[in-house]
C-alpha positions as CSV (number, residue, x, y, z in Angstrom):
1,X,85.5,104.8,154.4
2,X,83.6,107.6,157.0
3,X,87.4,108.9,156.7
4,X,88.6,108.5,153.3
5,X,84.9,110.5,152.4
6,X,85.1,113.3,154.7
7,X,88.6,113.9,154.2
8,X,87.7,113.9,150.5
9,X,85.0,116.5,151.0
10,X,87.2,118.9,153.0
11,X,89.8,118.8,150.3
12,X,87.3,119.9,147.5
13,X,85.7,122.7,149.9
14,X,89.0,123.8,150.1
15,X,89.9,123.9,146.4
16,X,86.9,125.9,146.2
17,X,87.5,128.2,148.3
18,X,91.0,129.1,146.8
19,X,89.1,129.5,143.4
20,X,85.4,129.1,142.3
21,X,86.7,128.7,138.7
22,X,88.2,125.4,139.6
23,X,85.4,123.5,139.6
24,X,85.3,123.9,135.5
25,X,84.4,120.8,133.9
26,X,86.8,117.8,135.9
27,X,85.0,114.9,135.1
28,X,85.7,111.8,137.0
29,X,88.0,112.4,139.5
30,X,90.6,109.6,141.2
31,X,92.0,110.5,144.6
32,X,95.0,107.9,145.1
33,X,95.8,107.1,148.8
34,X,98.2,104.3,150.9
35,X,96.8,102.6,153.9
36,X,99.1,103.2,156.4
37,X,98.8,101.9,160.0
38,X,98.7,105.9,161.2
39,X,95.9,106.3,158.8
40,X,95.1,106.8,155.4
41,X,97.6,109.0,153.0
42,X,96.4,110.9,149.6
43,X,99.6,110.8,147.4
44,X,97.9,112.0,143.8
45,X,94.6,113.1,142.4
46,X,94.0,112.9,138.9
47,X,91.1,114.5,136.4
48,X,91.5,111.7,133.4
49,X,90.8,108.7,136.2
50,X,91.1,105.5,133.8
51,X,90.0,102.4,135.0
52,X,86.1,103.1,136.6
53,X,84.5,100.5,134.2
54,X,86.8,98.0,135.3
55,X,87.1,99.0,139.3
56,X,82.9,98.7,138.7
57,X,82.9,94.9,137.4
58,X,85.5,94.7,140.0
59,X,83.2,95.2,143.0
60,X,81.1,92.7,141.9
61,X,83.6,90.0,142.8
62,X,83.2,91.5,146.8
63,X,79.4,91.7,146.7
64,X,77.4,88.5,147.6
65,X,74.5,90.3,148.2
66,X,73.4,92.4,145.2
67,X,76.2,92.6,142.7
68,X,73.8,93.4,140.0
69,X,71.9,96.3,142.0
70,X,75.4,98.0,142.6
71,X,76.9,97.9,139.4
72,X,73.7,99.5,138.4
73,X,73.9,102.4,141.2
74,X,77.8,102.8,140.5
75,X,77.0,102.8,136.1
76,X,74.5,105.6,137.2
77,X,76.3,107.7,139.4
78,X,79.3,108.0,136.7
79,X,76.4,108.6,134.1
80,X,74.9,111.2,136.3
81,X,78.8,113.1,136.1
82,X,79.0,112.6,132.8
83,X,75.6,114.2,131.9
84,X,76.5,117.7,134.3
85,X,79.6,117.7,132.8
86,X,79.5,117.0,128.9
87,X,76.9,115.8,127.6
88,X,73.7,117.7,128.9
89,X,70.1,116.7,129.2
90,X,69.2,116.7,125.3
91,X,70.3,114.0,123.3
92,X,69.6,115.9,120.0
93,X,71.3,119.2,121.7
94,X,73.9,117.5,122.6
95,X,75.2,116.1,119.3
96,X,78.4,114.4,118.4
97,X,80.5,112.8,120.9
98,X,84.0,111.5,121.0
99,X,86.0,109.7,123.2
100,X,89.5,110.8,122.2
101,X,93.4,109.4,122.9
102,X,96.5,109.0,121.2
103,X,97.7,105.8,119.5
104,X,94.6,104.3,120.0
105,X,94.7,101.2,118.9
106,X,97.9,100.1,121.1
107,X,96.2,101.8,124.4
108,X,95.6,98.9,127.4
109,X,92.1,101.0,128.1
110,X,90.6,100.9,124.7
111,X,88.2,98.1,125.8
112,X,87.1,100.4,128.5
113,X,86.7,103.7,126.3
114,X,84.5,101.5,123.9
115,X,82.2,100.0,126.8
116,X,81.9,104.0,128.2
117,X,81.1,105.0,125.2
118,X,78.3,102.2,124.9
119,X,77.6,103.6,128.4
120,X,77.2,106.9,126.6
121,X,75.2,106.5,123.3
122,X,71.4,106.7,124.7
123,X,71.9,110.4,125.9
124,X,73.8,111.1,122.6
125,X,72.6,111.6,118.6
126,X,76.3,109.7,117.9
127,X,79.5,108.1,120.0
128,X,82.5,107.4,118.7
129,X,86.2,106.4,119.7
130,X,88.9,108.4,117.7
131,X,92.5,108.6,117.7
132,X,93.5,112.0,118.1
133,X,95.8,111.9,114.9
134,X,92.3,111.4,112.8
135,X,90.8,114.6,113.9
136,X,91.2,117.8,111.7
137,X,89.6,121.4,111.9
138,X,87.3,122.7,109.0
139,X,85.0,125.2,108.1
140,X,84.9,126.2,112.0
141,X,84.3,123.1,113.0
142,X,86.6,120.3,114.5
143,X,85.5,117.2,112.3
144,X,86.2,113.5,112.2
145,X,85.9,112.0,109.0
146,X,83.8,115.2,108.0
147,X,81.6,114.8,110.9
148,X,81.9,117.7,113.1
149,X,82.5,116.9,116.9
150,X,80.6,118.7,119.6
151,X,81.8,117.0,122.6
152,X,84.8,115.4,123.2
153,X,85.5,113.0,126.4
154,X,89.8,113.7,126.5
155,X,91.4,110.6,127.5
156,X,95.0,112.1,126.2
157,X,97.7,112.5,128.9
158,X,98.2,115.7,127.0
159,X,96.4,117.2,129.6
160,X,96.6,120.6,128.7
161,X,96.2,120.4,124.9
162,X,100.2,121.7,124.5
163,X,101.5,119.0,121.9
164,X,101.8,120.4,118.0
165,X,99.7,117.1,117.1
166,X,96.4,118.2,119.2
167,X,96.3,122.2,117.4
168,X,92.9,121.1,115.8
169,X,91.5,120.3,119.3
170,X,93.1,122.8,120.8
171,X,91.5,126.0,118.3
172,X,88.0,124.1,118.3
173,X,88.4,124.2,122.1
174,X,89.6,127.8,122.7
175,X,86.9,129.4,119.7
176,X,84.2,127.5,122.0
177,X,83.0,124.9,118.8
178,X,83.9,122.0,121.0
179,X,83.2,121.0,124.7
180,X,85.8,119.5,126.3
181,X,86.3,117.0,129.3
182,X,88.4,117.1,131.5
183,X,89.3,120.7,131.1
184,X,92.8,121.6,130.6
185,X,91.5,124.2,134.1
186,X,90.3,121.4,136.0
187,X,94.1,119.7,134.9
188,X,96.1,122.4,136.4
189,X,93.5,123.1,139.5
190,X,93.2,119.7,140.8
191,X,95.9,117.4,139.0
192,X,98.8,118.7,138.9
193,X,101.2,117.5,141.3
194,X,102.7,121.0,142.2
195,X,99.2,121.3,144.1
196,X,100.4,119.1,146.2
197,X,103.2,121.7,147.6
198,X,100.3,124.1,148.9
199,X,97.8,121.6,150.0
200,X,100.6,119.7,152.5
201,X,101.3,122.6,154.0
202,X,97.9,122.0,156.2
203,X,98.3,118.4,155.1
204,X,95.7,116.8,157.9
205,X,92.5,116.6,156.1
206,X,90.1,114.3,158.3
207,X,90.8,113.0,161.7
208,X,88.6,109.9,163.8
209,X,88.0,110.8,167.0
210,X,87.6,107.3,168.5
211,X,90.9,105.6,166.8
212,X,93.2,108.5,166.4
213,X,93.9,107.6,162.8
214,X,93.9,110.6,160.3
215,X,93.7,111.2,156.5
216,X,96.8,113.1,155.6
217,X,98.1,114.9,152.3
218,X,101.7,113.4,151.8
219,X,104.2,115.8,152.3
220,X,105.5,117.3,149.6
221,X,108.3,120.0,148.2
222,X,110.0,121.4,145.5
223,X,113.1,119.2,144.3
224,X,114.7,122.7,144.2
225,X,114.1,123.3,147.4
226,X,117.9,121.1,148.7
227,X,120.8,120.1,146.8
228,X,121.0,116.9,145.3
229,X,123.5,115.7,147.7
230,X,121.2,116.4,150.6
231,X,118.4,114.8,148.8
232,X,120.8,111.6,148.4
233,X,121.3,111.4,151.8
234,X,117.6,111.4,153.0
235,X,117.0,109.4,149.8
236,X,115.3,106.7,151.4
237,X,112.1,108.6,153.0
238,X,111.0,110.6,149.7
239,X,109.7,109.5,146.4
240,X,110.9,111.8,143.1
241,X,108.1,112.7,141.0
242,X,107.8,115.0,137.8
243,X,105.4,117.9,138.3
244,X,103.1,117.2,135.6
245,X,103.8,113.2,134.7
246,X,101.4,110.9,134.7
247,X,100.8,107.2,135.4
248,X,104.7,106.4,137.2
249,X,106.4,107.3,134.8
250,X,109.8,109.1,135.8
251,X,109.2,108.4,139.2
252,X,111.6,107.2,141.6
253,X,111.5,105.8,145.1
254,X,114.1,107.1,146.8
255,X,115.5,104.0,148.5
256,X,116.1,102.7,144.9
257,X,117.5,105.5,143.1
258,X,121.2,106.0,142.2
259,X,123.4,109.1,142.8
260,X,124.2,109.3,139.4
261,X,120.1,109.2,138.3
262,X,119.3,112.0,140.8
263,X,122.3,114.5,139.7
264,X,120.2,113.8,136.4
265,X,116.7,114.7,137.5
266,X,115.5,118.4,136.7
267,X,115.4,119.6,140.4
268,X,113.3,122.4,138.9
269,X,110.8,120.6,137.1
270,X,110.4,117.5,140.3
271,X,108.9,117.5,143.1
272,X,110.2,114.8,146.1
273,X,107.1,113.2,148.1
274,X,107.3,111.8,151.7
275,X,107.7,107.5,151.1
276,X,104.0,106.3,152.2
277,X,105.2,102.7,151.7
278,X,102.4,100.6,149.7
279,X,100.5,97.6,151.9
280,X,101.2,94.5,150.9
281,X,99.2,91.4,150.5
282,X,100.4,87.4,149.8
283,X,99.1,85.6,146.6
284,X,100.1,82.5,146.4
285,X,103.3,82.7,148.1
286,X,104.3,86.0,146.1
287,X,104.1,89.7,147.7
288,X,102.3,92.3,145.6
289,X,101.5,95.6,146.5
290,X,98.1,97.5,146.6
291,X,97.1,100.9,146.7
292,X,93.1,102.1,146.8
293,X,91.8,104.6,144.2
294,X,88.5,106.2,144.9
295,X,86.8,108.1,141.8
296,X,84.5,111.0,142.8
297,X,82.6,113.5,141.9
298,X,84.2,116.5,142.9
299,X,84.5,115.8,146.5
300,X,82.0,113.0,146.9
301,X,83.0,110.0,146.4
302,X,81.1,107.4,143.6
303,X,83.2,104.2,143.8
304,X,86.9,102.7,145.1
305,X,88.8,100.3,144.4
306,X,92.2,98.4,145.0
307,X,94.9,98.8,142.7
308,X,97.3,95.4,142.6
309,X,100.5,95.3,141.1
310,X,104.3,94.1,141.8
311,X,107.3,95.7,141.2
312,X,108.4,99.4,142.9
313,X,105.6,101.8,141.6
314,X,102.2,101.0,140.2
315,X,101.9,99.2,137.0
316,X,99.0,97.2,135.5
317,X,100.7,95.8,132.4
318,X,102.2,92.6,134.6
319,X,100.0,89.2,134.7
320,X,98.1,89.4,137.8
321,X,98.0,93.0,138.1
322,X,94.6,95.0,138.2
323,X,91.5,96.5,140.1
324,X,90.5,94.2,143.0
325,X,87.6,94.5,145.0
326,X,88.1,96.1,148.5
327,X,85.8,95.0,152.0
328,X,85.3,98.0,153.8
329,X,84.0,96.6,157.5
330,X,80.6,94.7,157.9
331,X,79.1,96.5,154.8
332,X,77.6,93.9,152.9
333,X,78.9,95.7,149.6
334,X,81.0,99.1,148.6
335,X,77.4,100.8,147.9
336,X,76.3,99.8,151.3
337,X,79.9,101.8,153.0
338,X,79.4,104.7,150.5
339,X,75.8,105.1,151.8
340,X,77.4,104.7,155.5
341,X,79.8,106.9,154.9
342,X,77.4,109.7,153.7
343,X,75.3,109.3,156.1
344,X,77.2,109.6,158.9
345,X,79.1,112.8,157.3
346,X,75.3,114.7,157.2
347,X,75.0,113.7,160.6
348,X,78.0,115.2,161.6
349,X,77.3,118.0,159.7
350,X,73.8,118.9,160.8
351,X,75.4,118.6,164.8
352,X,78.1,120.9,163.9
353,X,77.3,124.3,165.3
């Protein structure tokens, strides 16, 4: 965990550092990373992290100790991000909130938007859940129902408010009559995969002294960058991901992918990732596959949790899939290795000349 959070911290310094402006309204952040016996590996960071209220209850099922304490610590350190970010110290200043997607009633995180907005409604005068499609803009206002919106929590994978069905968000947004969160900034500073050609380049972002493990950025490149034939041929050590996708989808692990499907990819909008191959674990008899997610706060991280799933890229839509509770060494509970971790990183940094 001392790892994973330090390596966290120096990636966000260095965001930072290549712009200021970056830090502009993210939200929750997720940092996605693979176990892997050389150490940890960060393969994606996302802005619109789904799945914290549901990684949350998950920890409880690894906590014999204080399960209600922690949930309470973790519900106020997301609350905490949530005020800085959108919804301010005032209730009455802050106004109207929505929690916003698409299609909303056929969305697999819906129960999770209504229990955050539950989460929500004391440090708000109103919360509600919307589909986008319901929202319309009015007398300068973006309204819902004729209510106008102040604040809107943007669980859409349209990230950067592009689609011809989001132009009343979009205008409330850009004439300043709605807050937004995530930012379609933060999107394209921290979430977009074609970050992920820059930050590799210096892709060792913690290192531990006494086990010789580091926390590494996975390689990545431009598909552009080699011919398809050559990308065949080395097909097996990369993974083929759209720039700006979202959730899998239209990615391909190398080892599985035919030569007709990559002649078809658009080298110019793909990037190909170094293959961190997931862990696995047995369940009754049956191999799935885990990954860890940790959301954060910028660069410090709040909470983690493993991601379970079978098949060739992450998916929680098949039965037995979902957030599991991860042990991290003799810490009696994920709060307990958070406060571990962060302690030992102020340590570090106080001795560091």
């Amino acid at each position: 965990m001392k790892l994973i959070a330090r390596g966290i911290e120096h990636l966000w310094a260095r965001i930072l550092a290549a712009n200021a402006m970056d830090d502009s309204r993210p939200l929750l952040l997720s940092y996605d990373v693979h176990p892997s016996p050389e150490g940890p590996v960060l393969i994606e960071v996302n802005t619109n992290a789904g799945g914290v209220l549901t990684a949350i209850q998950a920890a409880r099922h690894g906590n014999d100790c204080c399960a209600d304490w922690q949930q309470g610590m973790l519900e106020d350190r997301l609350l905490a991000l949530f005020r800085r970010d959108l919804l301010g110290d005032d209730a009455n200043m802050t106004g109207v909130v929505a929690i916003v997607d698409d299609q909303l009633a056929s969305q697999p995180l819906l129960a999770e938007m209504l229990e955050i907005a539950d989460l929500l409604r004391p440090f708000a005068r109103e919360v509600r859940v919307v589909d986008a499609a319901e929202l319309s803009f009015g007398d300068g206002r973006l309204q819902h129902a004729g209510v106008p919106i102040d604040r809107i929590y943007w669980r859409s994978t349209d990230f950067l408010l592009t689609a011809p069905e989001h132009a009343p968000v979009r205008r409330a947004v850009s004439e300043g009559a709605t807050i937004l969160a995530p930012s379609p900034q933060a999107y394209e500073a921290i979430a977009d995969k074609r970050r992920f050609i820059e930050w590799s380049k210096h892709a060792e972002l913690a290192r531990d002294a006494v086990t010789g493990q580091s926390f590494r950025i996975a390689e990545t490149v431009p598909m552009s960058a080699r011919s398809a034939a050559e990308w065949y041929a080395e097909r097996s050590e990369w993974v083929f991901k759209p720039g700006s996708g979202y959730a899998s989808r239209g990615v391909y692990v190398g080892k599985s992918i035919s030569r007709h499907k990559l002649d078809e990819l658009p080298a110019d909008a793909y990037l190909a990732q170094r293959y961190a191959p997931h862990p696995v674990i047995d369940r009754d008899g049956k191999e799935w596959k885990y990954d860890v997610r940790f959301f954060a706060d910028r660069g410090r991280v709040i909470g983690a949790s493993a991601r379970v799933f079978h098949g060739q890229v992450v998916g929680m839509r098949t039965p037995g899939s979902g957030f599991a509770p991860i042990q991290v060494g003799s810490s009696c509970c994920l709060i307990g290795a958070l406060a571990a971790a962060s302690r030992d990183q102020d340590i570090e940094s106080r001795s560091t000349p």
